[in-house]
C-alpha positions in Angstrom: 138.0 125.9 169.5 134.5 126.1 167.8 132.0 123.2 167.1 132.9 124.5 163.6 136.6 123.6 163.9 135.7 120.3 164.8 132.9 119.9 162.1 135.5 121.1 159.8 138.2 118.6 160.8 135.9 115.9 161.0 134.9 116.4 157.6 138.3 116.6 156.3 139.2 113.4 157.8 135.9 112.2 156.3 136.9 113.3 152.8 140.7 111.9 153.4 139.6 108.6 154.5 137.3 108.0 151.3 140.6 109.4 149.0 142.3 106.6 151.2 140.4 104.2 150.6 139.6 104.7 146.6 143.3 104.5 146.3 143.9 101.5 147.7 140.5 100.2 146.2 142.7 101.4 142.9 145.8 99.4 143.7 143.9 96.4 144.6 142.7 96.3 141.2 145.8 97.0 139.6 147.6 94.0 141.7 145.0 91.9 140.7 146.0 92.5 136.7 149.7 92.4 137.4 149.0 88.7 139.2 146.9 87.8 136.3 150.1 88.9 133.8 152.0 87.2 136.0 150.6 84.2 135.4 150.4 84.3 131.4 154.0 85.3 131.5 155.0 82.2 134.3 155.5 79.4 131.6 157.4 82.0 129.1 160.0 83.2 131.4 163.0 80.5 132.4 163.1 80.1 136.0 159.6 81.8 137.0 159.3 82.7 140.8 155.5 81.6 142.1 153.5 84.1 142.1 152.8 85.8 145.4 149.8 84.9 147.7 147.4 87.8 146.5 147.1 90.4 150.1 143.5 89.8 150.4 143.7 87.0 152.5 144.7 89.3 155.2 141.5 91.3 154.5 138.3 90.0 155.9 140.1 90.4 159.3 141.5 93.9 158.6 137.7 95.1 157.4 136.4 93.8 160.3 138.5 96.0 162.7 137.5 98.9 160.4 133.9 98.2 160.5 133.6 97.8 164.6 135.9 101.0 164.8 133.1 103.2 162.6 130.4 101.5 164.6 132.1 102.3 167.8 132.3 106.3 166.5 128.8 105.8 165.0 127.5 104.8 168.3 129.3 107.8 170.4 127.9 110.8 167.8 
């Protein structure tokens, strides 16, 4: 296979990974306005549920690992 292949699928990969990560960027926000509904409907609605701890607390941990991986591939190209 050519270095061309490989710049092609790299960059593909690139491209995928940014669509990735703009979608989940996009659901992020869009959990964050169904929690905030949520919570204006809570005292409305007769036997409210709590509202779920939002996912981000699992994030800073979970970016980390992404940002030593890219390092690590940053370093080795």
């Amino acid at each position: 296979m050519s270095l061309n292949g490989y710049d092609s699928a790299f960059e593909q990969a690139t491209n995928e990974r940014a669509e990735v990560r703009m979608e989940i960027e996009r659901l992020l926000n869009r959990g964050e306005l169904l929690d905030k509904l949520l919570e204006s409907l809570a005292p409305f609605v007769s036997s409210p549920e709590p509202v779920a701890a939002p996912v981000e607390a699992a994030q800073p941990e979970q970016h980390h690992e992404e940002h030593h991986y890219q390092e690590h591939h940053e370093h080795q190209g």
